[in-house]
C-alpha positions as CSV (number, residue, x, y, z in Angstrom):
1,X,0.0,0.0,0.0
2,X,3.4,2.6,0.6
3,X,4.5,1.4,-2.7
4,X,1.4,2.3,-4.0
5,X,0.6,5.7,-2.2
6,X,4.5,6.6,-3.5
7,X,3.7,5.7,-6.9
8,X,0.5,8.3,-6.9
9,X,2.5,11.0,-5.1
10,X,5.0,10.7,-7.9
11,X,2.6,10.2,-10.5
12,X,1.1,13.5,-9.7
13,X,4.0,15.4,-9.0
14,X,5.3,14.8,-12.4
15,X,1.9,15.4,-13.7
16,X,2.0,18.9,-12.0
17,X,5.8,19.8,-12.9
18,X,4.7,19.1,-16.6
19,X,1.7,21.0,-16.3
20,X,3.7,24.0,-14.7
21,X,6.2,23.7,-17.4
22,X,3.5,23.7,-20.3
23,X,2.5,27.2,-18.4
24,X,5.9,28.3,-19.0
25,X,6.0,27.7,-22.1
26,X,2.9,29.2,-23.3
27,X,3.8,32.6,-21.2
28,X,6.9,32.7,-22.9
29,X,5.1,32.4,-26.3
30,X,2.7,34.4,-25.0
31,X,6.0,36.8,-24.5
32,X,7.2,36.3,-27.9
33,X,4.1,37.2,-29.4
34,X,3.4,40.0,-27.5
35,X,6.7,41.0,-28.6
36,X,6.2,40.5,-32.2
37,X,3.0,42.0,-32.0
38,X,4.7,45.1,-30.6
39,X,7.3,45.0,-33.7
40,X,4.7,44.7,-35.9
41,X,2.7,47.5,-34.3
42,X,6.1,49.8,-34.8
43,X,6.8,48.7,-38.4
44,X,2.8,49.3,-39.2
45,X,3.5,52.8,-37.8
46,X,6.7,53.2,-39.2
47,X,5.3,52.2,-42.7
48,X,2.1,54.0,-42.6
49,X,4.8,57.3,-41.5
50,X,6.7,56.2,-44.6
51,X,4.0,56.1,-46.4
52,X,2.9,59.7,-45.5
53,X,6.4,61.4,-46.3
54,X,6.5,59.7,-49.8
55,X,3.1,61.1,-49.9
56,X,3.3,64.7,-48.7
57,X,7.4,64.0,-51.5
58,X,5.0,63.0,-54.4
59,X,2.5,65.9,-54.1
60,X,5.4,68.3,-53.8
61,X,6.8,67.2,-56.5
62,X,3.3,67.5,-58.4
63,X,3.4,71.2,-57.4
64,X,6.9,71.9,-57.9
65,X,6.0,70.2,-62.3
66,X,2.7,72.3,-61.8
67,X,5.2,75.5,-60.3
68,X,7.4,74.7,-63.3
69,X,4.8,74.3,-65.9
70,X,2.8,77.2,-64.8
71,X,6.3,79.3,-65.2
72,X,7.2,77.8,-68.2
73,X,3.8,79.0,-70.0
74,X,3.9,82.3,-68.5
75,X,7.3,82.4,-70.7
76,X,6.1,81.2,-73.5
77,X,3.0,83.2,-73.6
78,X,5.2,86.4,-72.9
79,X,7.7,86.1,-75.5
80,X,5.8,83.7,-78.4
81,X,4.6,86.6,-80.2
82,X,7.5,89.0,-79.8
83,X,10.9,89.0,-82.4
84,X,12.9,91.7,-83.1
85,X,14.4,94.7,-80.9
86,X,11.0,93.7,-78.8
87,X,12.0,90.1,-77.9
88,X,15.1,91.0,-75.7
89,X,13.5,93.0,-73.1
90,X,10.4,90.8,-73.2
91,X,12.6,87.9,-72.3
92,X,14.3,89.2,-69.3
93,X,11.0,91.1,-67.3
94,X,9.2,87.9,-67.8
95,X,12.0,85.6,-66.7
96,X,12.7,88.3,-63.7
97,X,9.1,87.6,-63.0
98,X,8.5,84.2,-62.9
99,X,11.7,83.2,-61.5
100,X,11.5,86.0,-58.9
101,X,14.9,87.4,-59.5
102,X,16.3,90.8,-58.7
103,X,18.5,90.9,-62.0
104,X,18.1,89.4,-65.5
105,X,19.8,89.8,-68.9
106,X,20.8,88.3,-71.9
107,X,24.2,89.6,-73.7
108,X,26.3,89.1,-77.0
109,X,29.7,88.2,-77.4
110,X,31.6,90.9,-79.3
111,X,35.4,90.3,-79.0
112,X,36.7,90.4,-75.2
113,X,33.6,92.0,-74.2
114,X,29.8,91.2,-73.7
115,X,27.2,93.7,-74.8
116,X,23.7,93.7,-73.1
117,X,21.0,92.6,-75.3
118,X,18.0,93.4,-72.4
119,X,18.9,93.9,-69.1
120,X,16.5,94.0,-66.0
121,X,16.9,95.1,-62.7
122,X,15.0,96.7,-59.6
123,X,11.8,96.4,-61.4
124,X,12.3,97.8,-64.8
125,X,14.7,97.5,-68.0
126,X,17.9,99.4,-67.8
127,X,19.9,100.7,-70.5
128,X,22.4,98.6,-72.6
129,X,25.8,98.6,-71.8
130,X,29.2,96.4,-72.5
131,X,31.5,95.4,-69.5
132,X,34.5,93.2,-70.3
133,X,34.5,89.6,-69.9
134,X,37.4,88.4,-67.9
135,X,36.5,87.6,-64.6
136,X,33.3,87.7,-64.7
137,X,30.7,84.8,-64.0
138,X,29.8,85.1,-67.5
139,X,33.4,84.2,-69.0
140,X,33.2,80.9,-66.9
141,X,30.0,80.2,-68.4
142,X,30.9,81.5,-72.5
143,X,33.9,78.8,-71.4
144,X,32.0,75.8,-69.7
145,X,28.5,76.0,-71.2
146,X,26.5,76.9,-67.9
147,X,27.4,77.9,-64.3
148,X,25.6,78.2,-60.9
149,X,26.7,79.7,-57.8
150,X,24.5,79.0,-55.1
151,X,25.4,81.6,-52.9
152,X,29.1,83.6,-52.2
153,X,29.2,84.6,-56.2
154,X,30.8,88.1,-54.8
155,X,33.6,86.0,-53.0
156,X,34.2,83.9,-56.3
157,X,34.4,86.5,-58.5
158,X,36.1,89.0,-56.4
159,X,37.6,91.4,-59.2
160,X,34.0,91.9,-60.2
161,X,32.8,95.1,-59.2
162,X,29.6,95.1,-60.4
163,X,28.3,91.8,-58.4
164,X,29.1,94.3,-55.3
165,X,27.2,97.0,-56.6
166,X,24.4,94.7,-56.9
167,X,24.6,92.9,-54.2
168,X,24.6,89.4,-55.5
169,X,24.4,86.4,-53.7
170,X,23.5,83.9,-56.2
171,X,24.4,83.6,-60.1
172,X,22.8,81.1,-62.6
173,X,24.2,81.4,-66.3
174,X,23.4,79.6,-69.3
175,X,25.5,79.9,-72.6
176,X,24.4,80.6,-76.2
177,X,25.6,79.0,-79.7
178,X,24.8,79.9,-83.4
179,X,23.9,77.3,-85.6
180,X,27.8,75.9,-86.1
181,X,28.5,75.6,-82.1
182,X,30.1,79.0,-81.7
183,X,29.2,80.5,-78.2
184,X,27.8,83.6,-79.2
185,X,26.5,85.2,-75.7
186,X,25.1,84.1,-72.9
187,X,21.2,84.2,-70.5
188,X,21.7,84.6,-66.8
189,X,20.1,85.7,-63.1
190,X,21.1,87.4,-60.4
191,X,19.7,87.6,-57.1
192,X,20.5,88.8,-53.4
193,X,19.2,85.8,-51.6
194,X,19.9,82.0,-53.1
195,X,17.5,81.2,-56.2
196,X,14.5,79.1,-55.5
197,X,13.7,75.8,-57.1
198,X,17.4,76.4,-58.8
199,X,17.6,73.3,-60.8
200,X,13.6,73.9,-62.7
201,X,15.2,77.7,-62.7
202,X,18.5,75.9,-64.6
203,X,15.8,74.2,-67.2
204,X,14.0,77.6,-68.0
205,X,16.8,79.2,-69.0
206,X,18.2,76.3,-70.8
207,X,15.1,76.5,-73.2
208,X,15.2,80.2,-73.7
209,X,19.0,80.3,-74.3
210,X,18.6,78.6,-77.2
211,X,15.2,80.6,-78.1
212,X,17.5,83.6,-77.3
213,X,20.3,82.1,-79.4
214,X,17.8,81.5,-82.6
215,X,16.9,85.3,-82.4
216,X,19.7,86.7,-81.9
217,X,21.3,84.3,-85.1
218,X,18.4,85.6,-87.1
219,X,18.8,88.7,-86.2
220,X,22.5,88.5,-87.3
221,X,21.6,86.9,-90.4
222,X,18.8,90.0,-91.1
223,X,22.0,92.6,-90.9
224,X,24.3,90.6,-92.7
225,X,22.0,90.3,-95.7
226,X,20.8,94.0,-95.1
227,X,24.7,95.0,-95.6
228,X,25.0,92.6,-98.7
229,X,21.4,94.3,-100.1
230,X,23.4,97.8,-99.6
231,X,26.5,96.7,-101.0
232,X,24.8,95.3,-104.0
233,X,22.5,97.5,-104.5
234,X,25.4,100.4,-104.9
235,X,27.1,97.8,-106.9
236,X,24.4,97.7,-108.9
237,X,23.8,101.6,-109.2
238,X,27.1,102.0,-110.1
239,X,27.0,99.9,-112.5
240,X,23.3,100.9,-114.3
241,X,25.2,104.5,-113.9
242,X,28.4,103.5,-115.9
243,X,26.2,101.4,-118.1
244,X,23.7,104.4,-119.0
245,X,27.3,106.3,-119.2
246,X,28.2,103.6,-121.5
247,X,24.9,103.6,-123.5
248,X,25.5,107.1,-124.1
249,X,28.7,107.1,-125.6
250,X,27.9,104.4,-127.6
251,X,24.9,106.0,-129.0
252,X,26.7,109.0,-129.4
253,X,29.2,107.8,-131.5
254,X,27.1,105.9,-133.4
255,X,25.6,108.8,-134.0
256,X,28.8,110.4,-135.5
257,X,28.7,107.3,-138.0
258,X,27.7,107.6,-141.2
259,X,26.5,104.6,-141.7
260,X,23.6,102.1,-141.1
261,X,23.5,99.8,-138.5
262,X,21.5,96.8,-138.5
263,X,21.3,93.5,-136.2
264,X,19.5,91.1,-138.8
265,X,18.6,87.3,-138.0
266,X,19.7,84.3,-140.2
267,X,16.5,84.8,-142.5
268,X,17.0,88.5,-143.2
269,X,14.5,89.5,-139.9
270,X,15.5,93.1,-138.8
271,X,16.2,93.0,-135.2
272,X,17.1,96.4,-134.6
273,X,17.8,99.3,-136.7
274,X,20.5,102.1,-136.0
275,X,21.1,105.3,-137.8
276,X,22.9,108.5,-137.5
277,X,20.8,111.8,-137.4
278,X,22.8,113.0,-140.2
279,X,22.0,110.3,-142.6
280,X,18.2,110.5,-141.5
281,X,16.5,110.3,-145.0
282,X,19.6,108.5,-146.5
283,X,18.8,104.9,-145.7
284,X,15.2,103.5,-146.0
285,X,13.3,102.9,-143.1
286,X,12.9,98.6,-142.3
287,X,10.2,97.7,-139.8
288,X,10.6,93.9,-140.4
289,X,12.7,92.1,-143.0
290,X,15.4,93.3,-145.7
291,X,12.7,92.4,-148.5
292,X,11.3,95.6,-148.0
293,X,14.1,97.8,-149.3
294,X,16.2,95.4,-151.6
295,X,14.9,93.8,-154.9
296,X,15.2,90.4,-155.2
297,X,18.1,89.8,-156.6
298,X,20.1,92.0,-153.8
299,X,18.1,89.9,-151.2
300,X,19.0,87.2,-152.6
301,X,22.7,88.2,-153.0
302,X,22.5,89.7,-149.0
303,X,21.1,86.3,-147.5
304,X,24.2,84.7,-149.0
305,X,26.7,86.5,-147.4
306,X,24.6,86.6,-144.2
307,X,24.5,82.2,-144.4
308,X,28.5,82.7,-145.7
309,X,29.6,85.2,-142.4
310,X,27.9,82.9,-139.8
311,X,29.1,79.8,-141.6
312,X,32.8,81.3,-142.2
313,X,33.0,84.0,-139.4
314,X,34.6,86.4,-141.5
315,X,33.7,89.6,-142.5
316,X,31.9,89.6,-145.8
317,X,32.5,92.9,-147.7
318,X,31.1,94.1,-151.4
319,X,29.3,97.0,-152.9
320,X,25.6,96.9,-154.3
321,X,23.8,99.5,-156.1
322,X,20.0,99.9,-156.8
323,X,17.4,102.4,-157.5
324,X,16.1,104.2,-154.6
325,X,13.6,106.7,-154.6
326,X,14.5,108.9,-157.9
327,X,18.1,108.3,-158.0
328,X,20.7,105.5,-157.9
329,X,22.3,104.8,-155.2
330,X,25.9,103.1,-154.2
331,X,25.9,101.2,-151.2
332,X,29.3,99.4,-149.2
333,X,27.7,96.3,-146.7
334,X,29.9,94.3,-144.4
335,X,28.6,91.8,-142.5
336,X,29.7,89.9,-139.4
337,X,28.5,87.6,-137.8
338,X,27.3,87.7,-133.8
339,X,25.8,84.5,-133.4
340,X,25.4,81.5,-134.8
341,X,22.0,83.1,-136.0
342,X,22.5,86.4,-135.7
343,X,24.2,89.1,-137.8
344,X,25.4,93.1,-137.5
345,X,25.2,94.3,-141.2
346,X,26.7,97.9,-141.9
347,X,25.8,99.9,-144.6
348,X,27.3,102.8,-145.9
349,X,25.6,105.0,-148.7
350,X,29.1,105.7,-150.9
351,X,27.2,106.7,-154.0
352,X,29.0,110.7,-153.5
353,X,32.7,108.7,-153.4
354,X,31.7,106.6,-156.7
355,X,31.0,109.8,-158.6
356,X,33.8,111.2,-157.5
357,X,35.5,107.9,-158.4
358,X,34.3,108.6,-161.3
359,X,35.2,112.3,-162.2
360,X,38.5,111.3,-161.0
361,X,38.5,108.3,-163.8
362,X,37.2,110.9,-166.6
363,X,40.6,113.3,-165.3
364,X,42.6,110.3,-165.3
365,X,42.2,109.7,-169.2
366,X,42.6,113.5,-169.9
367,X,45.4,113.7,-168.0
368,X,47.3,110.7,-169.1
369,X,47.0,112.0,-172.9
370,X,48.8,115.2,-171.5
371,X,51.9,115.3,-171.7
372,X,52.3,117.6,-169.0
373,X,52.9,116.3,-165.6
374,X,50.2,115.7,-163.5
375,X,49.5,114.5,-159.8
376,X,45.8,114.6,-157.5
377,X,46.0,114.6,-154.1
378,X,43.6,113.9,-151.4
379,X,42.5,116.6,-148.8
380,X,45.5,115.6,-146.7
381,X,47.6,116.4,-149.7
382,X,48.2,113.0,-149.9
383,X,49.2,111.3,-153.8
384,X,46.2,109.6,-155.3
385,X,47.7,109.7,-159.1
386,X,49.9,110.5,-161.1
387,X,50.2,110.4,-165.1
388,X,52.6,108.8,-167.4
389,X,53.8,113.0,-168.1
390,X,54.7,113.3,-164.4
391,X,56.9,110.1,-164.0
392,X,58.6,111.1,-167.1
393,X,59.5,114.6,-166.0
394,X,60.6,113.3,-162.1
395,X,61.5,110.2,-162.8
396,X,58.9,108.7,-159.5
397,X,56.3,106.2,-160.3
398,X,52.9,106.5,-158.7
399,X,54.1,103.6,-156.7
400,X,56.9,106.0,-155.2
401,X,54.5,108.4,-153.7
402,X,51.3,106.8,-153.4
403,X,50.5,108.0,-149.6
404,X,53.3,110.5,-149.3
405,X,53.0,114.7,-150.0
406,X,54.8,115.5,-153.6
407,X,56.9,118.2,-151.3
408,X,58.6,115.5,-149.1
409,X,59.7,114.0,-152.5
410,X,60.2,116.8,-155.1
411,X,62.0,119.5,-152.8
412,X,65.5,119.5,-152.2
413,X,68.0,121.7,-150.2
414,X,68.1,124.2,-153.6
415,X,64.2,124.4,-153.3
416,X,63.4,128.1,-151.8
417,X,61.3,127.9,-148.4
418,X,59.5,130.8,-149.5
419,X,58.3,129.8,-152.4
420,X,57.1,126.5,-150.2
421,X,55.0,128.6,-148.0
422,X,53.4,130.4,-150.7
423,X,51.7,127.2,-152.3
424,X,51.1,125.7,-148.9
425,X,49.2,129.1,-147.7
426,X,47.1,128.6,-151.3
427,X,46.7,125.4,-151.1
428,X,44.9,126.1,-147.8
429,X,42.8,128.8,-148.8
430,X,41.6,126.4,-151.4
431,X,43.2,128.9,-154.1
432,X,45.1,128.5,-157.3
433,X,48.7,129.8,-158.0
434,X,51.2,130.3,-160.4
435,X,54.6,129.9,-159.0
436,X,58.3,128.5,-160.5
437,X,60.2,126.3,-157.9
438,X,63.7,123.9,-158.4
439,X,62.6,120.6,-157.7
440,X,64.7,117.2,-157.9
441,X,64.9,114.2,-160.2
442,X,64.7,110.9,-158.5
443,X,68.4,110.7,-159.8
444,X,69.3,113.9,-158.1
445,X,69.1,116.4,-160.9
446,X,67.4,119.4,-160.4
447,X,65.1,121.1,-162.3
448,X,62.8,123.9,-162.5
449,X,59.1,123.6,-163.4
């Protein structure tokens, strides 16, 4: 019965150690859990505050895009329908504006110095002015493409007066290039506190830089082809003046010819028609083709030499004569050619020098059955003829003074000068004379006539 009753006591001690133990063990999972629980609460509170800051991050960067949008159109609705001398200064106020700057401008490179296109500041555009570019935010911009100081630009630039004067604290620069890459001048703000929202500020000016840049280019281009318009169009004065100069001389001195100028096509069309005033009435007027003033047998003769000077390019020369008006008349053409289809014909009326052509043939044959000696000169005193009397009383052939004065010939050191004068003097008073003078054989001899 002690066995027994030590058995039971045993039995249930171990039954109540286990039990205690299975109480430990669920507090301590209770602990556990209760632990994790509290984790978890912390993460959930964590993640829900995570939650809010990306949040309250994404709808300020919704209103910064809206900020930047809403700034961007403002730009573009200030300066879309301005160009010209108009577009600078509506750049910068509208840019001073929306980025809410104290200073604003936009310059061009010109040498070693920058010259203000626009330039804004306390409120209202300034007047233009050039400062020089080294040291200067500006040159490290021209030079790098962009700059930004966030604050301390004075103390960075400290050879730059004018940053003092206005009191800069912050400086954000973009460059400009033309159409081949060249920096050509440069957009940029100034303030006297740090720039807000600098980097959507950096992309503003970005897109009008190159807005900037495209105006200033065109305007560029507008000077450059006003200058050439100048240039040529003095060229071109200059040379309408020389030409009319040149017209005039021409037409005056085809006036002073006495001849006919025409400018005929291949099939005897008149193209043009030139005369002198003083042969007005000696040529017939043409209006249209060459059949109108020349039988057909001179047309005929005249279209041949036309086809023969464009075929040959040489100067086709012959005499025609025909019955014009009343009277005969003796004509000298030449024709040369222009173009392949095209001729200048010239026409001189020589009917007064074949008469006299011919009273000089009806003196010839008197004089050559004289057998006194007898010579004819031309106006210039000038041997024309001489007859077989002459040659055989001098001893000179016509061939000896064709061309030359009989005096240069005839007179010798014996001759008197006195005498000389005497015929000269008559000779240009158109008068006759009678006078005796020694002149000299071709052999040398002298005699007296």
């Amino acid at each position: 019965m002690k066995g027994d009753s030590r058995q039971s006591v045993g039995a249930a001690m171990s039954t109540e150690e286990d039990y205690l133990a299975r109480i430990r063990a669920l507090e301590k999972a209770n602990r556990i859990l209760h632990r994790k629980l509290a984790r978890s609460q912390t993460d959930r509170l964590r993640l829900e505050e995570t939650n809010e800051k990306k949040e309250f991050l994404f709808r300020k960067v919704i209103q910064d895009l809206n900020r930047f949008e809403r700034q961007l159109q403002s730009l573009m609705v200030g300066t879309a329908m301005t160009t010209g001398q108009n577009f600078f200064p509506a750049l910068v106020s509208h840019i001073a504006e929306t980025l809410n700057v104290s200073y604003a401008l936009v310059t061009e490179k010109i040498d070693d110095k920058l010259q203000t296109l626009a330039f804004w500041a306390d409120g209202a555009l300034q007047s233009d002015f050039s400062y020089p570019l080294a040291k200067t935010p500006c040159e490290q911009t021209l030079r790098e493409g962009s700059l930004y100081c966030e604050d301390s630009v004075q103390q960075r630039f400290p050879d730059n007066a004018d940053l003092v004067q206005m009191g800069a604290e912050s400086y954000l620069g973009i460059a400009m290039q033309d159409v081949e890459g060249q920096t050509i001048g440069s957009l940029c703000i100034i303030d006297s506190e740090r720039i807000q929202n600098p980097q959507q500020a950096e992309q503003i000016l970005r897109v009008f830089a190159a807005r900037a840049a495209a105006e200033l280019n065109r305007q560029r281009t507008g000077i450059a082809l006003k200058q050439l318009n100048q240039i040529l169009e003095t060229r071109v004065e200059e040379r309408t003046a020389a030409l009319r100069a040149s017209e005039a001389q021409i037409r005056s001195l085809i006036g002073a010819i006495p001849d006919l100028l025409l400018r005929v096509a291949r099939d005897g069309t008149c193209l043009d028609y030139m005369q002198s005033h003083s042969q007005t009435g000696n040529f017939l007027p043409i209006r249209w083709h060459l059949s109108e003033i020349l039988p057909p047998d001179l047309l005929e003769r005249q279209l041949e030499r036309i086809e023969a000077a464009i075929a040959t390019n040489t100067l086709q020369v012959y005499e025609h004569q025909f019955k014009k008006l009343d009277h005969i008349v003796h004509e000298e053409v030449r024709i040369s050619a222009i173009s392949s289809d095209e001729v200048l014909i010239i026409v001189r009326d020589i009917t007064d020098r074949q008469k006299a052509k011919q009273e000089l043939t009806k003196l010839s044959r008197i004089a050559s059955q004289t057998g006194e000696g007898v010579i004819i000169t031309n106006a210039n005193g000038q041997t024309e003829w001489v007859n077989a009397g002459f040659t055989r009383i001098t001893g000179y052939q016509l061939s000896d003074l064709l061309g030359r004065k009989p005096g240069s010939v005839l007179q010798g050191a014996g001759t008197d000068p006195a005498t000389v004068t005497q015929m000269r003097a008559a000779l240009k008073r158109k008068h006759g004379f009678h006078v005796e003078i020694l002149n000299y054989h071709k052999d040398g001899t002298p005699y007296w006539i």
